[in-house]
C-alpha positions as CSV (number, residue, x, y, z in Angstrom):
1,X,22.8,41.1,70.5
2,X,19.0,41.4,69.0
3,X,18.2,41.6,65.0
4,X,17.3,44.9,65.6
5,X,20.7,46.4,66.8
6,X,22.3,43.9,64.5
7,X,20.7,46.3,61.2
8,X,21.3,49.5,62.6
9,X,24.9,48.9,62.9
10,X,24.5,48.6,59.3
11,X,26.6,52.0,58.7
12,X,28.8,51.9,61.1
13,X,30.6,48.5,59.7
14,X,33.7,49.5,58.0
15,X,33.9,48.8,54.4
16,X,37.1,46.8,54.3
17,X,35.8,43.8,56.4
18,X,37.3,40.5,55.5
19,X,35.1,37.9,54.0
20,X,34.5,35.2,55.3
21,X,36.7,32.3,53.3
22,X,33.9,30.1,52.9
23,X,32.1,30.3,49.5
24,X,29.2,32.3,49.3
25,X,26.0,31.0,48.9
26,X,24.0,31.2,45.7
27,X,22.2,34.9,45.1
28,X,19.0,34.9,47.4
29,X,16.4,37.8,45.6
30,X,14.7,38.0,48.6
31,X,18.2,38.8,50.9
32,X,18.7,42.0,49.2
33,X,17.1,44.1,51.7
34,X,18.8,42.3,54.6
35,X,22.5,43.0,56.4
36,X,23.6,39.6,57.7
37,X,26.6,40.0,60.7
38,X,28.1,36.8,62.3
39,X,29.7,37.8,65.5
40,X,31.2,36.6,69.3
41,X,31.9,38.4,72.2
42,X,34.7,39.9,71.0
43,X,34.3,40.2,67.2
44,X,31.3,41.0,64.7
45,X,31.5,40.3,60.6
46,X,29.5,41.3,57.5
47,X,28.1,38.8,56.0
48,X,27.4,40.6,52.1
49,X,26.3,38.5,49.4
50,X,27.4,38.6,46.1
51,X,25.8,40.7,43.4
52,X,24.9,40.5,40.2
53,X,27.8,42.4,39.2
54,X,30.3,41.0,41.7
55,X,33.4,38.8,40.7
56,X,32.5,35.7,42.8
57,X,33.8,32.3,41.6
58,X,31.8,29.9,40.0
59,X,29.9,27.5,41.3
60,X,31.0,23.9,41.5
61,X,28.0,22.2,39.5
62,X,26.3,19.8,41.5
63,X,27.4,15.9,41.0
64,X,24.0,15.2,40.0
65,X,24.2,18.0,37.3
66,X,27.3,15.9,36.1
67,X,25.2,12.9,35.9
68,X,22.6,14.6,33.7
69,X,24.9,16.3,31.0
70,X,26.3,12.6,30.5
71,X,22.6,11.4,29.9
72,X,22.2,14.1,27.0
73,X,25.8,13.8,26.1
74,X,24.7,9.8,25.4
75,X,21.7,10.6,23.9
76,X,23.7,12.8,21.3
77,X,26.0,10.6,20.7
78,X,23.2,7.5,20.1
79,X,21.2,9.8,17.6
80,X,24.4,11.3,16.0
81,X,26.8,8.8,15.9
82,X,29.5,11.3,17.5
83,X,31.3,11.2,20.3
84,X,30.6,15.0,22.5
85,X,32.3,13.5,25.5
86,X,34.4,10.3,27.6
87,X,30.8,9.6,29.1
88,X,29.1,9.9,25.9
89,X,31.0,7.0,23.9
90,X,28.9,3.6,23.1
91,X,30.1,0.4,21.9
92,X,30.4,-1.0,18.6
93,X,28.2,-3.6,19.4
94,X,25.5,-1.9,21.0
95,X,25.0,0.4,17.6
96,X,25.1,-2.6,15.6
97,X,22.4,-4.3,17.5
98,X,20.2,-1.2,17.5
99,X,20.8,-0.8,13.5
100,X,19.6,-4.7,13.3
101,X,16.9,-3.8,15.7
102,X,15.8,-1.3,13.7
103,X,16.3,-3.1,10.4
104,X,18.5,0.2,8.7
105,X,20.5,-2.2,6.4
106,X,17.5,-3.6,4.5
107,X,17.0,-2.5,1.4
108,X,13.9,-0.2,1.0
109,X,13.5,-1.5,-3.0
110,X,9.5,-2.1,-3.7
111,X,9.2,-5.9,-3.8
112,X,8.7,-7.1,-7.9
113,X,7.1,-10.4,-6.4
114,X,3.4,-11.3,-5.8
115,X,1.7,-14.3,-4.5
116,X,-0.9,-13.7,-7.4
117,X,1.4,-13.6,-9.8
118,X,2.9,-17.0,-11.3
119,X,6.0,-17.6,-11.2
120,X,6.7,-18.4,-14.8
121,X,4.9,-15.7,-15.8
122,X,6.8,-14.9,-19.2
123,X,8.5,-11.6,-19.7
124,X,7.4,-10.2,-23.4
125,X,10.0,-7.6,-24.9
126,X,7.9,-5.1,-27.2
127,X,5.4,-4.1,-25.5
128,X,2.5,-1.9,-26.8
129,X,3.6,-3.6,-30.3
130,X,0.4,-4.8,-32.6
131,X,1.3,-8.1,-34.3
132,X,-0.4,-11.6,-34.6
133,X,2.5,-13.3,-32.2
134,X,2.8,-10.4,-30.4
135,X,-1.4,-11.2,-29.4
136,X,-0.5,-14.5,-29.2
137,X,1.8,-14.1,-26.8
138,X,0.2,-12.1,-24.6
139,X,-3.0,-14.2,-24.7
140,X,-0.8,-17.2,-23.5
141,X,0.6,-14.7,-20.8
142,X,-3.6,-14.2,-20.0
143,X,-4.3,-17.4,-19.6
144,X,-1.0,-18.7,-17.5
145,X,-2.2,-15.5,-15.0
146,X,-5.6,-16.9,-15.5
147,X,-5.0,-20.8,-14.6
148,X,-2.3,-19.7,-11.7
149,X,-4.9,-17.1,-9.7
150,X,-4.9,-18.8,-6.5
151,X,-8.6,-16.7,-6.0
152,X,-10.2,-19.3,-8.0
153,X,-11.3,-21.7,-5.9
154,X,-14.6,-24.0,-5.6
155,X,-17.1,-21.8,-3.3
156,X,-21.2,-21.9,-3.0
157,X,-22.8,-18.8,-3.7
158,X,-22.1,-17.1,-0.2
159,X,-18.3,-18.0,-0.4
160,X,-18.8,-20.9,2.0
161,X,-19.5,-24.5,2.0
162,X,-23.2,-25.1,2.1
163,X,-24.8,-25.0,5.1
164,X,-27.9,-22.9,7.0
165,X,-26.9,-19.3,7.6
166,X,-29.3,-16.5,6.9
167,X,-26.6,-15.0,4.3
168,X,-26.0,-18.0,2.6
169,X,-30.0,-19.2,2.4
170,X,-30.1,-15.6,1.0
171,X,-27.9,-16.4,-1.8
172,X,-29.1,-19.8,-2.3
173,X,-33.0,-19.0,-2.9
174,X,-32.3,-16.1,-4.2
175,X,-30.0,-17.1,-7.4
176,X,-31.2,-20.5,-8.2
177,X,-28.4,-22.3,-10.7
178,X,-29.9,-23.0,-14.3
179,X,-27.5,-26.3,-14.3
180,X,-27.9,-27.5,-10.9
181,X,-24.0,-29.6,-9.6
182,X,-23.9,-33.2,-9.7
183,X,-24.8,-34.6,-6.9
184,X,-22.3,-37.7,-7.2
185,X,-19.8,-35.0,-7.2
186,X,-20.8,-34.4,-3.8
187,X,-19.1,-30.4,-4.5
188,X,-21.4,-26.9,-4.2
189,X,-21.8,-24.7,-7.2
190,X,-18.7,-23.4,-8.2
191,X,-17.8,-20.4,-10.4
192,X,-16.1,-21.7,-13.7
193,X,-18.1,-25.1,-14.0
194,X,-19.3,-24.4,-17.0
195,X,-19.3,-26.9,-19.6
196,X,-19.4,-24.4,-22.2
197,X,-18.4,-20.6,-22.3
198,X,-21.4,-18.8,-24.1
199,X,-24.5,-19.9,-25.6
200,X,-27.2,-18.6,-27.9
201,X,-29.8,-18.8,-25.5
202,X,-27.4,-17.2,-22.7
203,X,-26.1,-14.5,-24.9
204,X,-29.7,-13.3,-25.1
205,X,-30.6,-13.6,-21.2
206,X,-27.4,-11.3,-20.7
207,X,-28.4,-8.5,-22.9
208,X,-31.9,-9.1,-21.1
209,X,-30.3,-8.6,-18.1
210,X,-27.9,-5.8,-19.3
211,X,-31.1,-3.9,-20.1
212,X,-32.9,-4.4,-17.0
213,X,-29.4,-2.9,-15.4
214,X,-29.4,0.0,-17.5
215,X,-33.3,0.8,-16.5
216,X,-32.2,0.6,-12.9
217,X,-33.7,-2.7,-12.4
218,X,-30.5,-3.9,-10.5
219,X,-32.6,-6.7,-8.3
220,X,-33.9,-8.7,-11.3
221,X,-30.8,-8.0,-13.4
222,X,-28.3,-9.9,-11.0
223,X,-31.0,-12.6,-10.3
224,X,-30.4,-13.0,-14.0
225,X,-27.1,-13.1,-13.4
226,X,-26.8,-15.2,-10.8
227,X,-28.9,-17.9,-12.5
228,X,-27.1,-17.7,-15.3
229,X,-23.3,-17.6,-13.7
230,X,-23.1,-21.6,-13.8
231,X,-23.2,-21.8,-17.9
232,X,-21.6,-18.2,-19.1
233,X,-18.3,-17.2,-18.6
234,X,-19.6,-13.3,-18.9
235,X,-22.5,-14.0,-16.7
236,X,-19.9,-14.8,-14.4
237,X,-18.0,-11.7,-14.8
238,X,-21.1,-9.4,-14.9
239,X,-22.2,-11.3,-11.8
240,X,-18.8,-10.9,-9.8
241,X,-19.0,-6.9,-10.6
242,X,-22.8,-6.9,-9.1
243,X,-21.3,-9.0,-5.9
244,X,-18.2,-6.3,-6.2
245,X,-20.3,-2.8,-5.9
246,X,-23.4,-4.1,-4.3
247,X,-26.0,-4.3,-7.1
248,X,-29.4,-5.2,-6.0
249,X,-27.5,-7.5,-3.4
250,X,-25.9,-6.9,-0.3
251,X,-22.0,-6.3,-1.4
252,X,-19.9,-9.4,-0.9
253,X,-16.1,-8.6,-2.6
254,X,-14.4,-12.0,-1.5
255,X,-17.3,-13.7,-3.8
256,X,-17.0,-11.2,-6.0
257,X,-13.8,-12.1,-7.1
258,X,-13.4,-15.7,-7.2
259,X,-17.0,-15.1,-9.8
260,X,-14.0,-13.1,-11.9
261,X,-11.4,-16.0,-11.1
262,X,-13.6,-18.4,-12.6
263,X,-14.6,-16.4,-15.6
264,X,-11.0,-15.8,-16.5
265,X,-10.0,-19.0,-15.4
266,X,-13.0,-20.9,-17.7
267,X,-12.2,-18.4,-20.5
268,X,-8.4,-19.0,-21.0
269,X,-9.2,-22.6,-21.3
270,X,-11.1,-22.1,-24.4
271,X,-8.3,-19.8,-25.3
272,X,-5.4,-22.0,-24.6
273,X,-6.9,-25.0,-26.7
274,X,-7.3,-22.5,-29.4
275,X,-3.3,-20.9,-29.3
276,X,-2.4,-24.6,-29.3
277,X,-4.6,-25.7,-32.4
278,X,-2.3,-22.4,-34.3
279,X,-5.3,-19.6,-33.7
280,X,-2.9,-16.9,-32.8
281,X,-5.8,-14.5,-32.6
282,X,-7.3,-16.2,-30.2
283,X,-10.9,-18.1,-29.7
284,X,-14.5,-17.7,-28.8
285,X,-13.7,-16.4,-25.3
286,X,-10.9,-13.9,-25.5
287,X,-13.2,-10.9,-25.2
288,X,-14.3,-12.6,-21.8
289,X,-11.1,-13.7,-20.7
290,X,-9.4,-9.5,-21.4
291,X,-12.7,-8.6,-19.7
292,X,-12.0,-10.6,-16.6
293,X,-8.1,-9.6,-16.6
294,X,-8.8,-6.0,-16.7
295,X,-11.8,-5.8,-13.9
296,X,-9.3,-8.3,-11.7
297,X,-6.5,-6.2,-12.1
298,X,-8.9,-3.2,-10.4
299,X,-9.6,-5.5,-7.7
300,X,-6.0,-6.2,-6.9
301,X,-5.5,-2.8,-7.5
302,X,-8.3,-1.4,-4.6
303,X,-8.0,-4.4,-2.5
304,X,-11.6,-5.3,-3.5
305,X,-11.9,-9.0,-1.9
306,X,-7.9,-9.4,-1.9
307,X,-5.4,-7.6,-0.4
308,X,-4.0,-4.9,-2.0
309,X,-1.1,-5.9,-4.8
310,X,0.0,-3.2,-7.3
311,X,2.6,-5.6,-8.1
312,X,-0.2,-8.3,-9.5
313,X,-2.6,-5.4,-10.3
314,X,0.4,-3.7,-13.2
315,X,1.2,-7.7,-14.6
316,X,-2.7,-8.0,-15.2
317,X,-3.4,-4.4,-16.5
318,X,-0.6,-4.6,-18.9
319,X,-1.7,-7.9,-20.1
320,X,-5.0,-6.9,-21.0
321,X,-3.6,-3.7,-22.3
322,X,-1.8,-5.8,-25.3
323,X,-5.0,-7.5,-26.1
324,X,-6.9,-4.5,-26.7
325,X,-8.5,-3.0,-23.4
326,X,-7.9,0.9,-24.1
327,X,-8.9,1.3,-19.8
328,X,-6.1,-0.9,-19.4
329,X,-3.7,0.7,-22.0
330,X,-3.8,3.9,-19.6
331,X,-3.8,2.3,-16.4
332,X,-0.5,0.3,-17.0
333,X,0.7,3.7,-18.5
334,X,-0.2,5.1,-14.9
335,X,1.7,2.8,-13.3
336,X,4.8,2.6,-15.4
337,X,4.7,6.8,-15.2
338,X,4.4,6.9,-11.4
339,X,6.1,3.8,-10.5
340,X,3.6,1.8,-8.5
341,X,3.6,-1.8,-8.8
342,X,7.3,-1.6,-10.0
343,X,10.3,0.9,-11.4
344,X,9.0,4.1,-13.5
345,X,9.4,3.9,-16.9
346,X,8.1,7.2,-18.6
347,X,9.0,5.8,-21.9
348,X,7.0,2.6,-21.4
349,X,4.2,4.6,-20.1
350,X,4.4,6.7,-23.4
351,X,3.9,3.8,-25.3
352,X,0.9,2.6,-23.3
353,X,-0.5,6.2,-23.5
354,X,-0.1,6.5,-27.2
355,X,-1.4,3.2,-27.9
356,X,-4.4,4.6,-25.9
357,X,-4.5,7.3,-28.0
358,X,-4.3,5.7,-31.3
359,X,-7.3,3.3,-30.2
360,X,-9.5,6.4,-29.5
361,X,-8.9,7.4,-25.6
362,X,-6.9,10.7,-25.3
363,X,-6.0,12.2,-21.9
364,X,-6.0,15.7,-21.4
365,X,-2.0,17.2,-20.9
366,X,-0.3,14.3,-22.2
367,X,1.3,16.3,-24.9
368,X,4.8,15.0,-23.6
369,X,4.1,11.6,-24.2
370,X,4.9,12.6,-28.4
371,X,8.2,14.2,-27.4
372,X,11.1,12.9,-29.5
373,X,12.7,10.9,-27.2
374,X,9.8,8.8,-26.6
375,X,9.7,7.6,-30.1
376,X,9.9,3.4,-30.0
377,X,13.3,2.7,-30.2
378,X,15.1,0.7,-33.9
379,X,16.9,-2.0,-33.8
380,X,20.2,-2.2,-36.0
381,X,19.5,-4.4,-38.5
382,X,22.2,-6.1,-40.2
């Protein structure tokens, strides 16, 4: 029997045919328009495929479907620590090497700890107090930060031992040392050999040079600079700032701050014999030891020749806050208010903003910092 008589018998089958007890195939779209008879000699049968609307059984899902739900079953179960199914369930073991892996147990606590920072660095209660000790104190804070930078080291002018590179001939010939190094010592020039921290004659050559700067005669000004960074402790830090931002030189941060290193570092020398000799407000070179504090705290702060340490940066900004640098009083204030470098403290970083304020540098919308409960707390007294 052809195809062709096989659909025109189409109306003549009787609708009570038996079906056939295999299951039927999935819904073909295209075998709608088709009659489909399976017949012998003696026998024909429709074939009809289940509609849309039929009540046909389900399909049995496909093992391989089986294999997939598990997968996403797992993957659940990994992700939501639940267990969706018998296939789904992981082992103890497996989680807690994955939680290891992933290092979810560690605390997430900013670190308090800084290689830049000593590590008996004292702890002063009171701070943003006024006081003779309290300035003593902190000046003895300055200069153990000071002597325990590990940034000041003994370097030529390029940052490098001496030798015949094109950058380091540059700085060579081009900032001649007033006080050439003793040969015998067989070291280069180093920031902070000075043998003393200001002079008359040096004082003068820096506001020279500090004019020149101000003109916008950068080249000559950090020539001056430069010559004079071997016997002046602010020569040095005026000289690290040119090295920092690129003034009339080609800018070279890791030189930059060991220049500040050795300023501070030369500075709190002065200052330490002076604390010891029972000057608790300090010597000839605390402006230049503050000075070198603050602008190393920025360094630390932008990663400007160092890594970046907000830790360090908030230990030297609050130093030279207590000494009297207002730019420091609201940076530490910044810090303690948004928490970088360490916990937030909105009442410390009230007192550092008031202290600010009462030394002449007011922010704008800092009204809350005069709210009651930011007044400096009494101490029973007895």
């Amino acid at each position: 029997m052809t195809l062709k008589h096989l659909v025109r018998k189409k109306e003549e089958i009787k609708e009570d045919v038996t079906p056939s007890v295999v299951s039927p195939p999935e819904p073909d779209p295209i075998a709608e328009g088709f009659t489909f008879l399976r017949s012998d000699t003696n026998t024909q049968e429709l074939i009809n495929p289940p509609s849309f609307d039929s009540e046909v059984a389900k399909p049995i899902p496909h093992k391989n479907e089986h294999r997939l739900s598990s997968h996403f079953s797992r993957l659940r179960s990994s992700s939501n620590a639940s267990t969706l199914s018998a296939h789904a369930k992981t082992s103890p073991k497996s989680e807690k090497r994955l939680s290891q892996r992933l290092h979810l147990n560690r605390s997430r606590t900013p670190s308090s700890s800084s290689v830049n920072v000593p590590m008996d660095l004292p702890d002063i209660q009171d701070v943003a107090v006024q006081g003779e000790e309290k300035q003593a104190q902190w000046e003895e804070r300055a200069t153990i930060l000071a002597k325990g930078n590990p940034n000041n080291r003994p370097v030529s002018l390029d940052g490098q031992p001496k030798g015949s590179t094109s950058e380091q001939k540059f700085y060579q010939d081009r900032f001649p040392q007033e006080t050439p190094p003793d040969p015998e010592e067989g070291l280069s020039v180093r920031p902070g050999m000075t043998r003393s921290v200001s002079s008359a004659k040096g004082d003068e050559n820096i506001q020279e040079a500090i004019r020149l700067h101000e003109l916008g005669d950068l080249v000559n000004s950090t020539a001056m600079f430069g010559r004079l960074a071997n016997s002046n402790a602010m020569a040095q830090i005026m000289f690290g700032l040119a090295l920092r931002h690129g003034w009339g030189v080609p800018p070279n941060p890791p030189l930059a701050i060991q220049y500040l290193s050795a300023a501070a570092s030369s500075s709190a020398s002065v200052e330490s014999a002076a604390l010891h000799s029972g000057m608790k407000k300090g010597g000839a070179a605390k402006g230049e030891l503050v000075l070198a504090i603050y602008e190393l705290a920025n360094s630390f702060r932008h990663g400007w020749g160092v890594q970046k340490d907000m830790v360090a940066a908030r230990k030297y900004y609050e130093t030279a806050a207590n000494l009297g640098d207002m730019d420091a009083m609201n940076e530490v204030a910044r810090c303690y208010e948004s928490g970088q470098g360490g916990p937030k403290d909105r009442y410390t970083a009230a007192q550092y903003y008031r202290l600010a304020e009462q030394n002449g540098s007011k922010t704008l919308g800092n009204s809350w910092i005069w709210k009651e409960k930011y007044d400096p707390k009494r101490k029973d007294t007895i």
